[in-house]
C-alpha positions, 0 to 999 in steps of 0.5 A: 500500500502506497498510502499512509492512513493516519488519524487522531485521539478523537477518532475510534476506531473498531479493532477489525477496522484497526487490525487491517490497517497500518494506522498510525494514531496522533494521540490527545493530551488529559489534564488532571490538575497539573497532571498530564497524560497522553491518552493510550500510552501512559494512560488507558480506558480504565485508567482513565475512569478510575481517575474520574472516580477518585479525584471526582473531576474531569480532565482537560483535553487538549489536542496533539501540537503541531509539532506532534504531527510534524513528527508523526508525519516525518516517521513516514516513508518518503514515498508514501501518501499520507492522508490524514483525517482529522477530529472535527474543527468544530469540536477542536484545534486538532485540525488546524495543528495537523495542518500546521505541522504538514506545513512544517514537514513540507517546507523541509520536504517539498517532495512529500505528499500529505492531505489533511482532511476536516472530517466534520466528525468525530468518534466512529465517525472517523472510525467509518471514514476509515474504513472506506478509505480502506475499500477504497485503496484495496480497489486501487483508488488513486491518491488524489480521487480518494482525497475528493472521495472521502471529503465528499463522505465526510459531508454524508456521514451522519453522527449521532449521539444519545446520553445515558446521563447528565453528571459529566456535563454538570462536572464539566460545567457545560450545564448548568448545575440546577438545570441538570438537576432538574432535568436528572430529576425528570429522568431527561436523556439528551439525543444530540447529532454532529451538524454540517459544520461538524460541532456536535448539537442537542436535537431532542430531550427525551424523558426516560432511558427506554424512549431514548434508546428507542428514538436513538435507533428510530432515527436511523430511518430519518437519516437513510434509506436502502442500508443493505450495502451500508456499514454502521459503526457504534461507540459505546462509554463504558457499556459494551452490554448496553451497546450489545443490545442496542446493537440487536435490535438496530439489526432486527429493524435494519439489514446492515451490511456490517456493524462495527463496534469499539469503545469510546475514548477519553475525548468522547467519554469525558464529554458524553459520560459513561453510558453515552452511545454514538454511532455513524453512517453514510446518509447516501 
């Protein structure tokens, strides 16, 4: 394969999707208090929630530098592709650091060939994105078609989200403490969808876990048509029977060609709490 398929932390992706591809991952930086890690190298998924649990705070989450792209970009061959495909600017700086540290690469290797795509995504989303690429190379696509191919995916790709509970946007101060307890009071589930710029919004407030759970699979319909041929892939925070189940009766109501599975990773999980489901597929 001439072509370096690259991403970032905000992505997950699959393990059948990862074990056939030579993916190289730029991760993203937590902050507890004056602590730093860097997500999946010195600090893994349970890791991660116990020290939620303990210090009873969210981190902060910063994107890779441009100088961690430019490395990353500089471990590759000379005469592979590189085709990046980043964390949503809406949700990020990652993008405009990934450009920049192309940039950088570039202007000491004139000769090299690298494409930073914005996704509009996050999540399985890129996780999806992905792997179309991956079809899309094993067919023998050209660099510069695929390039076109996947921005034009990524305006297709539909990204939706439904959360199991409030209590990791009241900790992180994206709601308001007595509107969130007003609403875990009333039992309220957000469903929330990745828009056409790529910033994630709330669509609809739905009151107990059952109706959300049920309009969260209902809106596949409303999206998409004709799925046969398609691929789902499903996030889940920390709640693989949850998603198992959920995952049941997607099938039983759609014939996806195949459905993908992976766990969220800290960027998702620190914002949507565990819980939390997304999933992702192409409108068209």
């Amino acid at each position: 394969m001439n072509i370096q398929l690259m991403t970032d932390g905000g992505a997950d992706v699959p393990e059948q999707i990862r074990q056939s591809l030579d993916l190289i991952v730029v991760p993203l930086y937590l902050h507890f208090d004056d602590e730093q890690f860097i997500s999946d190298v010195n600090m893994d998924l349970n890791q991660f929630y116990q020290k939620i649990k303990s210090k009873n705070m969210l981190p902060r989450t910063s994107a890779p530098s441009p100088s961690d792209f430019y490395d990353a970009f500089k471990q590759v061959e000379p005469d592979k592709q590189i085709l990046m495909l980043s964390l949503t600017k809406g949700l990020s700086s990652t993008y405009e650091n990934a450009v920049t540290g192309m940039n950088m690469l570039l202007e000491e290797e004139p000769e090299r060939v690298i494409e930073v795509i914005n996704t509009k995504t996050a999540s399985c989303g890129i996780g999806l994105l992905l792997h179309e690429a991956k079809v899309k190379i094993d067919q023998g696509m050209a660099f510069q078609d695929m390039i076109q191919h996947i921005k034009e995916r990524s305006e297709d790709t539909a990204t939706l989200f439904v959360l199991k509970s409030l209590d990791n946007l009241i900790l992180g101060g994206r709601l308001d403490k007595v509107k969130g307890t007003i609403a875990k009071t009333l039992n309220i589930k957000l469903l929330m969808r990745g828009n056409d710029v790529g910033e994630i919004e709330v669509t609809e407030k739905v009151r107990g876990d059952k109706k959300s759970i049920r309009r969260f699979i209902e809106q596949i319909g409303e999206y998409t048509r004709n799925v046969e041929d398609k691929v789902l892939a499903i996030t889940h925070c920390n709640a693989e029977e949850r998603a198992k189940s959920i995952i049941h009766d997607i099938k039983q109501a759609y014939p996806f060609k195949d459905i993908f599975l992976s766990e969220t990773g800290p960027l998702i999980s620190t914002y949507a709490g565990e819980g939390a489901l997304v999933m992702s597929f192409f409108k068209n």
